[in-house]
C-alpha positions in Angstrom: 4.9 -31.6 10.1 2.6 -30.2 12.5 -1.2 -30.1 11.2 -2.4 -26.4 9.4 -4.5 -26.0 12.1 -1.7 -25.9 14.5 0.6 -24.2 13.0 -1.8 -21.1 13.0 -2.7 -21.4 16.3 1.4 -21.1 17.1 1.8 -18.0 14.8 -0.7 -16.0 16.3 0.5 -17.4 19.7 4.4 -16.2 18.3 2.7 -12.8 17.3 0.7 -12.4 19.9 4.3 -12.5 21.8 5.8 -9.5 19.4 3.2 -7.4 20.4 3.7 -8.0 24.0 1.5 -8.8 26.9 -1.9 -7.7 27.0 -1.2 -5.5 23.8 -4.3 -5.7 21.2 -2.9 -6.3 17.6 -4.1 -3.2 14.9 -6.2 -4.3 12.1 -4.7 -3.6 8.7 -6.1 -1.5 6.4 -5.7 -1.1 2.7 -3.6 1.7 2.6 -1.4 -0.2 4.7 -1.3 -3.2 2.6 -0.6 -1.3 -0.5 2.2 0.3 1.3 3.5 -3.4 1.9 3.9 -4.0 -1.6 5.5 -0.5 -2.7 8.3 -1.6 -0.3 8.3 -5.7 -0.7 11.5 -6.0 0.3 11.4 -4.8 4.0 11.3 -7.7 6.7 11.0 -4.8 9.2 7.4 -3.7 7.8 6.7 -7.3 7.0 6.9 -8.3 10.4 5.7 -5.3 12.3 1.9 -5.4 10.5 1.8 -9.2 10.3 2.2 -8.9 13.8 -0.6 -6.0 14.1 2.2 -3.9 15.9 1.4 0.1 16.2 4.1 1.4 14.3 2.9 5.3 15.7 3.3 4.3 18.7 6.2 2.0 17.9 8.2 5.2 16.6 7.1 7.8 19.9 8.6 5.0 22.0 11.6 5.0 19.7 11.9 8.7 19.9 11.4 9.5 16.0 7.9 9.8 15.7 6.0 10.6 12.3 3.9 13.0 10.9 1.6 10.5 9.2 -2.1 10.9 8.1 -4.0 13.6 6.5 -4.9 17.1 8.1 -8.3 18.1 9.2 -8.8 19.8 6.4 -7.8 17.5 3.6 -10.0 14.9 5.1 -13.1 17.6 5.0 -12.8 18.4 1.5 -12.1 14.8 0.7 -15.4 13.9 2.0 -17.5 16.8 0.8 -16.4 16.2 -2.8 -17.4 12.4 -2.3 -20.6 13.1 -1.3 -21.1 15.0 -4.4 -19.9 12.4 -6.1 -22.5 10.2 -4.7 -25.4 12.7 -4.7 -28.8 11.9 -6.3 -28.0 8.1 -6.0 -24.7 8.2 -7.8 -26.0 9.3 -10.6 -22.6 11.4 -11.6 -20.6 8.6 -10.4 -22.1 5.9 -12.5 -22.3 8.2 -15.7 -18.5 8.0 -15.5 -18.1 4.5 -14.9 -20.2 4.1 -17.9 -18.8 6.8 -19.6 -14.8 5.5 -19.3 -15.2 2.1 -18.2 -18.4 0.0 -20.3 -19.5 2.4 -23.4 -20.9 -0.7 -24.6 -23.6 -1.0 -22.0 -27.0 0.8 -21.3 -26.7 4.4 -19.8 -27.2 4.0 -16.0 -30.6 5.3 -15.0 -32.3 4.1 -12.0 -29.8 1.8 -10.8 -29.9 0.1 -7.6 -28.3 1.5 -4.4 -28.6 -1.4 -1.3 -28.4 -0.2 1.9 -25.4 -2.0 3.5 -25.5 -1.4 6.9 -24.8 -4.1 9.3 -23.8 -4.8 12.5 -19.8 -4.9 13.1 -17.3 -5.3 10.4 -18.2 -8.9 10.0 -22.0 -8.0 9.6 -21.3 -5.4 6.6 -19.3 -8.0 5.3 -21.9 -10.6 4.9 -24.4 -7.6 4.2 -21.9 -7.2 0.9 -21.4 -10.7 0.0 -25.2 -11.1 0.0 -25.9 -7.6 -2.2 -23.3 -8.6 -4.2 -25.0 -11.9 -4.9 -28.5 -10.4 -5.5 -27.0 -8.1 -7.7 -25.9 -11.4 -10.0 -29.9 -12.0 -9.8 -30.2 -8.8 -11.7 -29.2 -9.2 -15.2 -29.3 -6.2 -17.1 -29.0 -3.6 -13.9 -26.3 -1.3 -12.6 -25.7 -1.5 -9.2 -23.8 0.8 -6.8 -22.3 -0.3 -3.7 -21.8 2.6 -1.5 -19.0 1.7 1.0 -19.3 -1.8 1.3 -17.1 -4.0 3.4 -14.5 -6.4 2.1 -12.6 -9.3 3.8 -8.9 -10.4 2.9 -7.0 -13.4 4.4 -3.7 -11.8 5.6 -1.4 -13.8 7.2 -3.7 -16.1 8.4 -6.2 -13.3 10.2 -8.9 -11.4 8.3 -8.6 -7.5 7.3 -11.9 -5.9 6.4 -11.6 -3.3 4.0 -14.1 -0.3 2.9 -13.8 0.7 -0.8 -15.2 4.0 -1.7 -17.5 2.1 -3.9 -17.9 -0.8 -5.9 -19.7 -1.1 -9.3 -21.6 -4.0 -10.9 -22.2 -3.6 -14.5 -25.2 -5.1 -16.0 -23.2 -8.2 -17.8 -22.5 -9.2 -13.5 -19.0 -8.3 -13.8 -17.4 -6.2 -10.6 -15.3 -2.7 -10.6 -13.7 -0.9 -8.0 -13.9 3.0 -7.4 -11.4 5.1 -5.9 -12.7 9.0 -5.0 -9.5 10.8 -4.3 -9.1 14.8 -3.3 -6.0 15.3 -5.4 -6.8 17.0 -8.7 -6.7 15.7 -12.5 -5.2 18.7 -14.0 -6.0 18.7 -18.0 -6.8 15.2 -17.9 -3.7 13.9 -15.8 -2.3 13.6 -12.2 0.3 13.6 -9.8 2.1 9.8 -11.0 3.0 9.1 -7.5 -0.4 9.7 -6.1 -2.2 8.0 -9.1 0.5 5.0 -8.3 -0.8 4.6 -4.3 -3.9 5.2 -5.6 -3.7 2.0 -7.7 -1.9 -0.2 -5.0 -4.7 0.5 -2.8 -7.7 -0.2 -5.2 -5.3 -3.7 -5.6 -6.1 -4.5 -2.2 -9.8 -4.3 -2.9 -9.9 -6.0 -6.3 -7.8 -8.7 -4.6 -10.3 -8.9 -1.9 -13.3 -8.9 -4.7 -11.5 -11.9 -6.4 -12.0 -13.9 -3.0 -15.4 -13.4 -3.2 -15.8 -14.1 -6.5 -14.3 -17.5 -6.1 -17.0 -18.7 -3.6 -19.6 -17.7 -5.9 -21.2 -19.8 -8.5 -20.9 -18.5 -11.3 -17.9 -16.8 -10.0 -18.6 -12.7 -11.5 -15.8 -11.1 -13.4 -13.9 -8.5 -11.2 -12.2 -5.8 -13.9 -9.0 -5.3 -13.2 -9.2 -1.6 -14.6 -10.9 0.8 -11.6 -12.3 4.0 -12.0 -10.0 7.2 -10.0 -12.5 9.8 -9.4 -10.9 13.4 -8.5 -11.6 16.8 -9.0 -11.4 19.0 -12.3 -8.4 21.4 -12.5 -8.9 23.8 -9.5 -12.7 23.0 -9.3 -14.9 21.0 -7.0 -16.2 19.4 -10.3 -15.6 15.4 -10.4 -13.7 14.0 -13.5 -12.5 10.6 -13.6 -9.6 8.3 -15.3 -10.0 4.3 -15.9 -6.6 3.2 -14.2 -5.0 -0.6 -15.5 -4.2 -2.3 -11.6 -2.8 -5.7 -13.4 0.4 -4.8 -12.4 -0.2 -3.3 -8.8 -2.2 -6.4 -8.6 0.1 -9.0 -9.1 2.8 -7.4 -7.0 0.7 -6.9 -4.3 -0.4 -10.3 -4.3 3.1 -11.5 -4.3 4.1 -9.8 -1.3 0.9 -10.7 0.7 1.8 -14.3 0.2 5.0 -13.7 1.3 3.7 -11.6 4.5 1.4 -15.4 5.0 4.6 -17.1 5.6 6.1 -14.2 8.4 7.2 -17.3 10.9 10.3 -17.6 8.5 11.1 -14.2 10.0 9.8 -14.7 13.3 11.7 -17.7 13.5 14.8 -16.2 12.9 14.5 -13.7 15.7 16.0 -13.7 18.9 13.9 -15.5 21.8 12.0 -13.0 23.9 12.1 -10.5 21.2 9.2 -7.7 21.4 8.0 -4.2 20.1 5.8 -3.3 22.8 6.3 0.2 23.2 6.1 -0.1 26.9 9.5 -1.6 27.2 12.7 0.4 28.0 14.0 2.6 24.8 17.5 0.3 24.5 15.7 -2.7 24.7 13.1 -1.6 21.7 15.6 -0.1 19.7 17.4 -3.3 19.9 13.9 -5.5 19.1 13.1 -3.2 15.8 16.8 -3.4 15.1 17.1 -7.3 15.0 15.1 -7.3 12.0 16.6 -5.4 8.9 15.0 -2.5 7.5 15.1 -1.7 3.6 14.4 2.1 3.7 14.5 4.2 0.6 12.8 7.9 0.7 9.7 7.0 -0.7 8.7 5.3 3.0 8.4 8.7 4.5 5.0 9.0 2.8 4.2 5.2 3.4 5.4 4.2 6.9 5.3 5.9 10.5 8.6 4.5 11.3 10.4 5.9 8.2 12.2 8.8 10.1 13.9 6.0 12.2 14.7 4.0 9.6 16.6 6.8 7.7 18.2 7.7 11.0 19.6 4.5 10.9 20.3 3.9 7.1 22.3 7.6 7.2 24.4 6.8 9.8 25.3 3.3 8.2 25.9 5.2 4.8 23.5 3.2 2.8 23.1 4.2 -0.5 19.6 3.5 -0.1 18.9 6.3 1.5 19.4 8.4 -1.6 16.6 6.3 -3.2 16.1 3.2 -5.3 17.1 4.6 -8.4 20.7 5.5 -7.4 20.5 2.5 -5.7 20.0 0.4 -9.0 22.6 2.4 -10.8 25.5 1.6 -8.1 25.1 -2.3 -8.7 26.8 -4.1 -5.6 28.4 -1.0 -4.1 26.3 -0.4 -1.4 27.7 2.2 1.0 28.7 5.6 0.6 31.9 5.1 1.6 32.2 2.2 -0.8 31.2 4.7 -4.1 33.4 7.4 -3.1 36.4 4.8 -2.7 35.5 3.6 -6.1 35.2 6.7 -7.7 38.6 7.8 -6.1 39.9 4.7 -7.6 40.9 2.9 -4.4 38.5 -0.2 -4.7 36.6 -1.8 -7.6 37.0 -3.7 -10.8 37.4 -0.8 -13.5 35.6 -3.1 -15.8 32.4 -2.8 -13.7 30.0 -0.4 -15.6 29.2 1.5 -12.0 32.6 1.7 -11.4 33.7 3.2 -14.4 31.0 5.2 -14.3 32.0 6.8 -11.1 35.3 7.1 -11.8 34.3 9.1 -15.1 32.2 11.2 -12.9 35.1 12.6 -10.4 37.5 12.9 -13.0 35.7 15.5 -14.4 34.4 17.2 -11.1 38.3 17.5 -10.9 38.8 19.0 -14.4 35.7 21.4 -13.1 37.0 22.4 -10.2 40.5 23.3 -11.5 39.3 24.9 -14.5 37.3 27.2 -11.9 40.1 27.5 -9.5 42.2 28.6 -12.8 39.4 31.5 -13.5 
């Protein structure tokens, strides 16, 4: 067995390859390492960021490409309301942390706001790890870290990440803050966005737990983050303490899965590569040798979604009428293989999904002739 070392060195060298010549690999960013874990199962994504491939691009050259990223406008209002947020020192900001997160503590009042600014990503990194630190020396203090830069091993590279903020409480312990423009209307939000939400401030807390580890003693990093959006209609800031555990843990399973990616690059064919530079058949048939899982929910998660369903429709995959029908249907997983079960034509009648189905068209057919009998 070759040495670690040199088995790194070969996997970029393999990914480098993917990209294709000359072809400078896209950094991963926390949203798109949340999205990696709402759809775990999908070799295609799996193998596409590991390899820092531009799926944008990727899915112009491919002729479906997406509508992906927030308008002009959304990002405007996003970032006026963080600054408010953040004004006076983040003064608002830190009453709500104390306010839903660490009642027990001192009220917040004069708390320490470093400036982080560094030289290159890896400069606001170490700017962060050191704050961080001196923040430990601080017993007693709050601390607000105002866009600080985080690093995650993925898949043997390092992603830096920028949290809208990270907290220490004055026990040392570490929590992360997510400022979204979406609103809390009476006291609740839109589940799916609260869900991304969540997967994203995983990446960070995962992240946070890495740097915890190196330091001695290692600080606590609270797995419950504060989601900071506006009030009802307002421009007023409100704020909900969101459990991550879960996000957490799935997240970190799939990012150790994306750390072993040469099984999948192993597996495809030699000379295989997604630059979007090559002929249309033969990058259809590169992003085709690997299989896809798509399900609906990727069109707000992945810019090669709309090729993906392209595909998936015209296969019949149940998939494409999202995971839940999919997990109803059991191990029928075409169209054409439901609607020969339902007709009666395949399946074990004893199968629940089966039965189910065949329940289901016998009375559509007492429907229908009842109506044609009107």
């Amino acid at each position: 067995m070759p040495p670690p070392r040199t088995r790194g060195t070969a996997l970029r060298h393999r990914l480098a390859e993917l990209r294709g010549p000359d072809v400078p690999a896209k950094a991963l960013d926390a949203r798109a390492l949340a999205a990696l874990a709402a759809n775990p199962g999908c070799a295609r994504r799996a193998i596409l960021d590991g390899a820092g491939v531009n799926k944008a691009a990727l899915a112009s050259a491919l002729g479906a490409p997406s509508a992906f990223g927030q308008s002009q406008f959304a990002l405007t209002r996003g970032n006026a309301f963080e600054a408010k947020v953040k004004a006076d020192g983040g003064a608002e900001l830190l009453r709500l942390v104390h306010e839903k997160l660490d009642r027990s503590a001192e009220p917040p009042t004069g708390a320490r706001v470093p400036d982080l600014t560094a030289t290159g990503p890896q400069g606001r990194t170490a700017r962060t790890a050191l704050e961080l630190r001196e923040a430990g020396a601080h017993p007693g203090a709050w601390t607000l870290l105002d866009h600080p830069m985080l690093a995650l091993d993925v898949a043997g590279s390092l992603a830096f990440l920028e949290p809208d903020a990270v907290v220490v409480h004055p026990d040392g312990s570490w929590t992360v803050v997510e400022i979204k423009s979406f609103p809390l209307l009476d006291g609740s939000a839109d589940p799916a966005k609260v869900g991304a939400a969540a997967r994203q401030a995983a990446v960070y807390v995962l992240a946070l737990e890495e740097l915890a580890a190196r330091l001695r003693p290692a600080p606590r990093v609270r797995h419950r983050i504060l989601l900071v959006c506006p009030r009802d209609f307002s421009n007023l800031p409100a704020a909900s303490a969101v459990d991550i555990r879960k996000q957490r843990a799935v997240t970190a399973r799939q990012l150790n899965r994306l750390t072993r990616i040469e099984e999948i690059a192993e597996k495809l064919p030699e000379g295989t590569c997604f630059s979007p530079e090559l002929p249309a058949d033969e990058l259809t048939a590169a992003v085709e040798s690997v299989p896809a899982t798509y399900a609906p929910e990727c069109l707000s998660t992945c810019e090669l979604a709309f090729h993906c369903r392209t595909r998936s429709r015209e296969e019949g995959a149940v998939t494409s009428l999202g995971r839940p029908a999919r997990a109803e249907l059991g191990g029928l997983s075409t169209v054409a293989e439901v609607l020969a079960a339902a007709r009666g034509e395949t399946g074990d009648p004893a199968d629940p999904a089966v039965a189910a189905l065949r329940r289901a068209a016998a009375l559509r057919a007492e429907a229908l002739e009842a109506a044609a009998c009107r």
